[in-house]
N, CA, C and O of each residue as an XYZ file, in Angstrom:
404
protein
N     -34.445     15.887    -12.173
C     -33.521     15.546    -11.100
C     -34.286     15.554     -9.779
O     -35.058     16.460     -9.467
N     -34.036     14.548     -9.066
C     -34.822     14.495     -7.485
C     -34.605     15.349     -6.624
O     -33.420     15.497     -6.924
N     -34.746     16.030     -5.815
C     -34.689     16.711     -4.884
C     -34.095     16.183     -3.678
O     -35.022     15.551     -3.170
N     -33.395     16.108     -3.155
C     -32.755     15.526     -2.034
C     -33.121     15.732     -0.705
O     -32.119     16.329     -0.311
N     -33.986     15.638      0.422
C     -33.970     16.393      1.191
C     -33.375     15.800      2.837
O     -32.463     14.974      2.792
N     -33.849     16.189      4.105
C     -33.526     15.641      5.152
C     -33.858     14.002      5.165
O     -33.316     13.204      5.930
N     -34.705     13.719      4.313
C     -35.559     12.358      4.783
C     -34.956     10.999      3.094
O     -35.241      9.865      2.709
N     -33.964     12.245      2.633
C     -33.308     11.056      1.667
C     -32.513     10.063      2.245
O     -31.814     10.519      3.149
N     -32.349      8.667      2.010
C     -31.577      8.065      1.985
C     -29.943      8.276      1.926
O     -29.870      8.779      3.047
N     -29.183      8.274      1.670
C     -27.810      8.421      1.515
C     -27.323      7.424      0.211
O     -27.598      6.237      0.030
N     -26.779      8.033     -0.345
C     -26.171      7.342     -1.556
C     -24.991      6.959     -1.027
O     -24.261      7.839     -0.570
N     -24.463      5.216     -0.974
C     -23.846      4.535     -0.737
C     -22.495      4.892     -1.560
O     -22.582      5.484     -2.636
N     -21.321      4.536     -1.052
C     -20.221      5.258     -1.740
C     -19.415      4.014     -1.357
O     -19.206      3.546     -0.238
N     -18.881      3.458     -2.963
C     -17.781      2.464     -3.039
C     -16.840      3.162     -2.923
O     -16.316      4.165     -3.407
N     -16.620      1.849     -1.579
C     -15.167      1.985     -1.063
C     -14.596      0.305     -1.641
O     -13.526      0.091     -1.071
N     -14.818     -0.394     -2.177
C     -13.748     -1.326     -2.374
C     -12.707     -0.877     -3.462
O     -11.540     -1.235     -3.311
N     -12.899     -0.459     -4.060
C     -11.603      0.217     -5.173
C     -10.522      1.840     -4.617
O      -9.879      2.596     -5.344
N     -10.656      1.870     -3.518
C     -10.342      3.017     -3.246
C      -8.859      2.901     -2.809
O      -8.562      2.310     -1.771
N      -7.371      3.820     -4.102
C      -6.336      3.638     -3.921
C      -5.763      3.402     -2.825
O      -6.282      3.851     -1.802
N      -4.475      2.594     -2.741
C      -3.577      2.916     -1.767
C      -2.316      2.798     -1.660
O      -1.951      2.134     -2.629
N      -1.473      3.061     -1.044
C      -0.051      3.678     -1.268
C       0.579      2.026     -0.958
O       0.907      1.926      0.224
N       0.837      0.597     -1.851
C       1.449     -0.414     -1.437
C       2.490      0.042     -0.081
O       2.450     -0.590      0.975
N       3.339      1.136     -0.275
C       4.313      1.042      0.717
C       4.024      1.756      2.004
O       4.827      2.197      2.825
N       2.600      1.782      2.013
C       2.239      2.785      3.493
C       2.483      1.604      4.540
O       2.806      0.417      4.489
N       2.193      2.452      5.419
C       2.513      1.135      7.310
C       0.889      0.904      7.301
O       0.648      0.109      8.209
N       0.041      1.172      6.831
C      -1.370      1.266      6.802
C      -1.742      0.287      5.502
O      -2.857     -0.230      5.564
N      -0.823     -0.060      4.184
C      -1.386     -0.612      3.275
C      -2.440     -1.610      4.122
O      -3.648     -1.377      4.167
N      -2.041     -2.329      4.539
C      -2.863     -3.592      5.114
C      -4.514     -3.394      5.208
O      -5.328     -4.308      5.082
N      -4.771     -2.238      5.414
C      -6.056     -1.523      5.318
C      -7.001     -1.922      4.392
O      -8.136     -2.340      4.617
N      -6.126     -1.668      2.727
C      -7.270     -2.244      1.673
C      -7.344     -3.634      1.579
O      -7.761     -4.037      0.494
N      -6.992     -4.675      2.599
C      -7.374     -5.551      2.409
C      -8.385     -6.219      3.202
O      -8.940     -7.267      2.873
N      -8.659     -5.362      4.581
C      -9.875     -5.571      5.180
C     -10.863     -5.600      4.936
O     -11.158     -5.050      3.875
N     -12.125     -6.329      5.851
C     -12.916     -5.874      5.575
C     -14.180     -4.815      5.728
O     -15.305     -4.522      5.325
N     -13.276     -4.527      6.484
C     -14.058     -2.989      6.763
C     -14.076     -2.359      5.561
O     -15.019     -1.572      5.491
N     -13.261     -2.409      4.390
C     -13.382     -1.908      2.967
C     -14.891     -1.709      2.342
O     -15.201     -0.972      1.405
N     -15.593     -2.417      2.980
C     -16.713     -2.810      2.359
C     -18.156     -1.994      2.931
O     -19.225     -1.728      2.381
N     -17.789     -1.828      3.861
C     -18.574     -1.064      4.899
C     -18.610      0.432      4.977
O     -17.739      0.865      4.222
N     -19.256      1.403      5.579
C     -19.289      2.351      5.788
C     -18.448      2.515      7.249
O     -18.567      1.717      8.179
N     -17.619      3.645      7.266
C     -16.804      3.493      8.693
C     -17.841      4.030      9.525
O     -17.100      4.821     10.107
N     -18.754      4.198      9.952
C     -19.911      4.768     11.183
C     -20.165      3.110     11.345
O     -20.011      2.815     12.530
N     -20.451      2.126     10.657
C     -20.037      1.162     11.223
C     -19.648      0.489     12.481
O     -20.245     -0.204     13.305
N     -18.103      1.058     12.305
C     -16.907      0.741     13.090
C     -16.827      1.531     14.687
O     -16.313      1.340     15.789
N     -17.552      2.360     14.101
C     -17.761      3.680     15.595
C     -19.444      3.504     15.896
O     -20.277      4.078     15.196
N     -19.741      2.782     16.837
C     -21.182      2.351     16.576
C     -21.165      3.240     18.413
O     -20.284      3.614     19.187
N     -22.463      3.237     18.402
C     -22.973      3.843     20.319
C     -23.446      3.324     20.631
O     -24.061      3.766     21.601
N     -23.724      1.969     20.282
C     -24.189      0.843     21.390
C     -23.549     -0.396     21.422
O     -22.691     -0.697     20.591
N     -23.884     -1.093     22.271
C     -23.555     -3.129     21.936
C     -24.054     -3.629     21.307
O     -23.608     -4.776     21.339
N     -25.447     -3.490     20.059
C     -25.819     -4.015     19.412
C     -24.792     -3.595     18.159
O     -24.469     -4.338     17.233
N     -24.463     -2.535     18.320
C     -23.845     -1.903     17.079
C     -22.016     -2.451     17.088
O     -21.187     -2.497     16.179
N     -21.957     -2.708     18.171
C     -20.604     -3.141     18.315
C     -20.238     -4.432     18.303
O     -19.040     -4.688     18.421
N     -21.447     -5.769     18.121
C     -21.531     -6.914     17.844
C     -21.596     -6.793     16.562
O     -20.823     -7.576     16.011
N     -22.530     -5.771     15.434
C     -22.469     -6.112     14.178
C     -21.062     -5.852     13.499
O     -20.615     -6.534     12.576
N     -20.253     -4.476     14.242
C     -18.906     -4.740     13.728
C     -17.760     -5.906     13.517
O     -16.988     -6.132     12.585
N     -18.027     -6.668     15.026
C     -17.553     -7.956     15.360
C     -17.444     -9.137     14.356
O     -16.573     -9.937     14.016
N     -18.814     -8.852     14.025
C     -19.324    -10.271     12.826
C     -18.744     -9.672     11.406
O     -18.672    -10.371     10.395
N     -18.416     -8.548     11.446
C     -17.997     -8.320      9.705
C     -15.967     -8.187     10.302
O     -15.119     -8.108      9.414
N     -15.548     -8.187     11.746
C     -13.905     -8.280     11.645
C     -14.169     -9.876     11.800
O     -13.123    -10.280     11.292
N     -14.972    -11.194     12.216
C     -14.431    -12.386     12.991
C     -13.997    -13.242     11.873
O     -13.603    -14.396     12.038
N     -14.089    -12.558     10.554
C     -13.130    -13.464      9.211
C     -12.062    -12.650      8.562
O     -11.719    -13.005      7.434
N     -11.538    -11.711      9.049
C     -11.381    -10.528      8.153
C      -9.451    -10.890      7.737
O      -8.841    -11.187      8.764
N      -9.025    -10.887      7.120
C      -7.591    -11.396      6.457
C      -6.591    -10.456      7.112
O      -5.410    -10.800      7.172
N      -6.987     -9.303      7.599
C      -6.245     -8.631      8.492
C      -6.490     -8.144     10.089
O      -5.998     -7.078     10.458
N      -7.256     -8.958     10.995
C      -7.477     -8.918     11.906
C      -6.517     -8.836     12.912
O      -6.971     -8.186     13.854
N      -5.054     -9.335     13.163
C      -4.576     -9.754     14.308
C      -3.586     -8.247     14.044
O      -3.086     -7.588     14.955
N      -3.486     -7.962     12.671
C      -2.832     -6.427     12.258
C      -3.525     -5.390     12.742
O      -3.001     -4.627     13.552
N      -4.757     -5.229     12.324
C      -5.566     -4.116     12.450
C      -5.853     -3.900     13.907
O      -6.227     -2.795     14.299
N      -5.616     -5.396     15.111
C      -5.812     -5.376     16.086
C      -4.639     -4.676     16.970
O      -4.819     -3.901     17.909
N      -3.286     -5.170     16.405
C      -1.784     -4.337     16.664
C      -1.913     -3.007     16.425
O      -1.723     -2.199     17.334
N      -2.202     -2.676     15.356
C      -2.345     -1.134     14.936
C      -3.246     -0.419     15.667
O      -3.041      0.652     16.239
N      -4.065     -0.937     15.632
C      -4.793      0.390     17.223
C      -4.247      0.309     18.577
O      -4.218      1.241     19.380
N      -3.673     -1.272     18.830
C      -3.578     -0.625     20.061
C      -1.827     -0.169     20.290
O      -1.328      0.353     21.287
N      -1.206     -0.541     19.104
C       0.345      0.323     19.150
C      -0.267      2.103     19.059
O       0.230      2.850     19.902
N      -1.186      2.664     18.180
C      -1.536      3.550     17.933
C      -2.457      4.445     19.143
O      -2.850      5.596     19.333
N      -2.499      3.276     19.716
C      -3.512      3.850     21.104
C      -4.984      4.357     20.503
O      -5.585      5.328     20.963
N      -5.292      3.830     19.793
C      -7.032      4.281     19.491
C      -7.935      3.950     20.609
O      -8.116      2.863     21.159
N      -8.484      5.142     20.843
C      -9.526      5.034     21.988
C     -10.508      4.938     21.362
O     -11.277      4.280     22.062
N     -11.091      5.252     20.231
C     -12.689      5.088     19.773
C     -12.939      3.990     18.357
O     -12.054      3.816     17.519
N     -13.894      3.517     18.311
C     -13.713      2.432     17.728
C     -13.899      0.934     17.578
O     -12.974      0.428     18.214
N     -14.457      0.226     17.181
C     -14.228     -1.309     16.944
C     -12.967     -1.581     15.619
O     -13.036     -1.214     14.446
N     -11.560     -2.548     16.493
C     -10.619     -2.023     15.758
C     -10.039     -3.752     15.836
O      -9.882     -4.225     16.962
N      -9.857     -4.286     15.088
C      -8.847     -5.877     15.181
C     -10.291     -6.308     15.911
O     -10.019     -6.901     16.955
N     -11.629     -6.215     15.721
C     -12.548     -6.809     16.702
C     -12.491     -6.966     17.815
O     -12.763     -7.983     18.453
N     -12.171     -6.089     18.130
C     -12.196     -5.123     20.057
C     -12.946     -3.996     20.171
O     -13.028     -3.236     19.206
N     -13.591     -3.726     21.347
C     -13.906     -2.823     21.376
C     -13.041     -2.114     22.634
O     -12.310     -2.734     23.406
N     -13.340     -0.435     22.657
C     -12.607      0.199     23.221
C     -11.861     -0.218     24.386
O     -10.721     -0.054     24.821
N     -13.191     -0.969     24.825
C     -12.833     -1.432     26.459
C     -12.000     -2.786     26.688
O     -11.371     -3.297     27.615
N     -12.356     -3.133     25.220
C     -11.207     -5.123     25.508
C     -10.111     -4.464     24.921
O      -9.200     -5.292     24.903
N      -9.605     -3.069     24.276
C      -7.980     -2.706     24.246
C      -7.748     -2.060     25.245
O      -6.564     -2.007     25.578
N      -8.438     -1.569     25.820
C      -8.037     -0.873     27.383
C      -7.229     -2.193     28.202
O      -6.084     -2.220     28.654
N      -8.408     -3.372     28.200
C      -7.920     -4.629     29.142
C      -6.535     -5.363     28.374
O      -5.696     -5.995     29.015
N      -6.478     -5.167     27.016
C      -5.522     -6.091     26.327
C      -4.317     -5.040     27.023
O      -3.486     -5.500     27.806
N      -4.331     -3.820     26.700
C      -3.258     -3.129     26.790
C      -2.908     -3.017     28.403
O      -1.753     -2.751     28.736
N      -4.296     -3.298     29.735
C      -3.819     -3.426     30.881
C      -3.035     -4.892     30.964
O      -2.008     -4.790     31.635
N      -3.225     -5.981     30.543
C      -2.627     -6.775     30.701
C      -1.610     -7.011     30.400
O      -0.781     -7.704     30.991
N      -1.521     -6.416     29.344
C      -0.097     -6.454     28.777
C       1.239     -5.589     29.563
O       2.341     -6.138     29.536
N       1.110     -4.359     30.190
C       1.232     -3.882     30.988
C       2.224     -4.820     32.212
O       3.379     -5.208     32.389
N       0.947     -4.847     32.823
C       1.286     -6.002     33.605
C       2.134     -7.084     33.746
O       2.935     -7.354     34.641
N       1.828     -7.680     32.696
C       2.982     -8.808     32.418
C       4.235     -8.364     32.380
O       5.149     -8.906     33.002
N       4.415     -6.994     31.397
C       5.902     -6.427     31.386
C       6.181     -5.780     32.506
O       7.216     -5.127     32.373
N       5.710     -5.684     33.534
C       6.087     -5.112     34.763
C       6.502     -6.481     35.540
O       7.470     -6.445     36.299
N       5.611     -7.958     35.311
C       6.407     -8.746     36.084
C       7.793     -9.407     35.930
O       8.257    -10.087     36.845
Protein backbone atom coordinates (compact mmCIF):
# COMPACT_ATOMS: atom_id res chain seq x y z
CA UNK A 1 0.00 0.00 0.00
CA UNK A 2 1.45 3.61 -0.87
CA UNK A 3 2.06 5.87 1.62
CA UNK A 4 0.25 9.01 1.24
CA UNK A 5 1.96 11.97 2.20
CA UNK A 6 1.81 16.02 2.04
CA UNK A 7 3.08 15.95 -1.62
CA UNK A 8 0.28 13.25 -2.77
CA UNK A 9 -1.98 14.12 -5.25
CA UNK A 10 -5.63 13.92 -4.14
CA UNK A 11 -7.78 11.17 -5.20
CA UNK A 12 -10.53 12.57 -7.31
CA UNK A 13 -14.01 11.77 -5.94
CA UNK A 14 -17.10 11.09 -8.27
CA UNK A 15 -19.53 13.32 -7.93
CA UNK A 16 -21.73 12.61 -10.99
CA UNK A 17 -23.81 9.80 -9.36
CA UNK A 18 -24.25 11.41 -6.14
CA UNK A 19 -28.09 10.99 -4.75
CA UNK A 20 -30.68 13.44 -4.59
CA UNK A 21 -33.90 14.12 -3.02
CA UNK A 22 -36.22 14.65 -6.68
CA UNK A 23 -38.47 16.80 -4.39
CA UNK A 24 -35.79 19.13 -2.82
CA UNK A 25 -35.97 23.15 -3.90
CA UNK A 26 -32.23 22.31 -4.68
CA UNK A 27 -32.98 19.09 -6.93
CA UNK A 28 -31.96 21.21 -9.91
CA UNK A 29 -28.40 20.85 -8.58
CA UNK A 30 -27.77 17.26 -9.98
CA UNK A 31 -28.27 18.44 -13.12
CA UNK A 32 -25.53 20.97 -13.35
CA UNK A 33 -22.60 21.16 -14.26
CA UNK A 34 -20.76 21.83 -11.57
CA UNK A 35 -21.62 17.99 -10.83
CA UNK A 36 -18.63 17.24 -12.50
CA UNK A 37 -16.18 19.35 -10.91
CA UNK A 38 -14.69 19.69 -7.65
CA UNK A 39 -16.55 22.60 -5.66
CA UNK A 40 -12.99 24.62 -4.80
CA UNK A 41 -13.61 25.16 -8.32
CA UNK A 42 -16.53 27.31 -7.82
CA UNK A 43 -14.82 29.30 -4.86
CA UNK A 44 -11.66 30.18 -6.77
CA UNK A 45 -9.20 33.51 -5.27
CA UNK A 46 -8.51 34.89 -8.31
CA UNK A 47 -9.88 36.04 -11.95
CA UNK A 48 -8.14 33.49 -13.61
CA UNK A 49 -9.89 31.05 -11.41
CA UNK A 50 -13.16 32.71 -11.75
CA UNK A 51 -13.08 32.70 -15.67
CA UNK A 52 -12.41 28.89 -15.54
CA UNK A 53 -15.64 28.55 -13.48
CA UNK A 54 -17.44 30.72 -16.11
CA UNK A 55 -16.47 28.40 -19.04
CA UNK A 56 -17.70 25.16 -17.24
CA UNK A 57 -21.46 27.40 -16.07
CA UNK A 58 -21.64 29.27 -20.00
CA UNK A 59 -23.54 25.79 -21.22
CA UNK A 60 -24.76 24.48 -18.12
CA UNK A 61 -28.81 23.24 -18.34
CA UNK A 62 -29.33 24.97 -15.12
CA UNK A 63 -27.81 28.28 -15.26
CA UNK A 64 -30.54 31.00 -15.15
CA UNK A 65 -31.78 28.66 -11.79
CA UNK A 66 -28.63 28.30 -10.13
CA UNK A 67 -28.25 32.04 -10.97
CA UNK A 68 -31.89 32.79 -9.01
CA UNK A 69 -30.87 30.59 -6.24
CA UNK A 70 -27.93 32.43 -5.02
CA UNK A 71 -29.01 35.48 -5.40
CA UNK A 72 -32.73 34.77 -3.74
CA UNK A 73 -30.37 32.96 -1.17
CA UNK A 74 -28.04 35.88 -0.93
CA UNK A 75 -24.70 33.94 -1.47
CA UNK A 76 -21.85 36.09 -0.98
CA UNK A 77 -19.01 33.64 -1.89
CA UNK A 78 -18.78 31.91 -4.93
CA UNK A 79 -19.13 31.62 -8.76
CA UNK A 80 -22.92 30.85 -8.80
CA UNK A 81 -25.50 30.97 -12.22
CA UNK A 82 -21.92 32.30 -13.75
CA UNK A 83 -21.55 35.40 -11.63
CA UNK A 84 -19.27 36.24 -9.62
CA UNK A 85 -19.71 37.74 -6.19
CA UNK A 86 -19.47 41.14 -7.43
CA UNK A 87 -21.91 40.86 -10.76
CA UNK A 88 -24.69 39.54 -7.87
CA UNK A 89 -23.91 42.37 -5.73
CA UNK A 90 -24.60 44.64 -9.13
CA UNK A 91 -27.55 42.27 -10.37
CA UNK A 92 -29.09 42.49 -6.95
CA UNK A 93 -28.15 46.53 -6.87
CA UNK A 94 -30.02 46.92 -9.87
CA UNK A 95 -32.63 45.18 -9.24
CA UNK A 96 -33.15 47.11 -6.20
CA UNK A 97 -33.35 50.00 -7.92
CA UNK A 98 -35.70 49.36 -10.41
CA UNK A 99 -38.17 48.24 -7.59
CA UNK A 100 -37.71 51.41 -5.88
CA UNK A 101 -38.62 53.25 -9.17
Amino acid sequence: MAKLTARSKPIPVETAHVPHDPDSTTAWMADGNCRLHPPATFFPSDGVGVDRARKICRDCPVLSTCLEFSLDERIDHGVWGGCSERERRRILKRRRVAASA
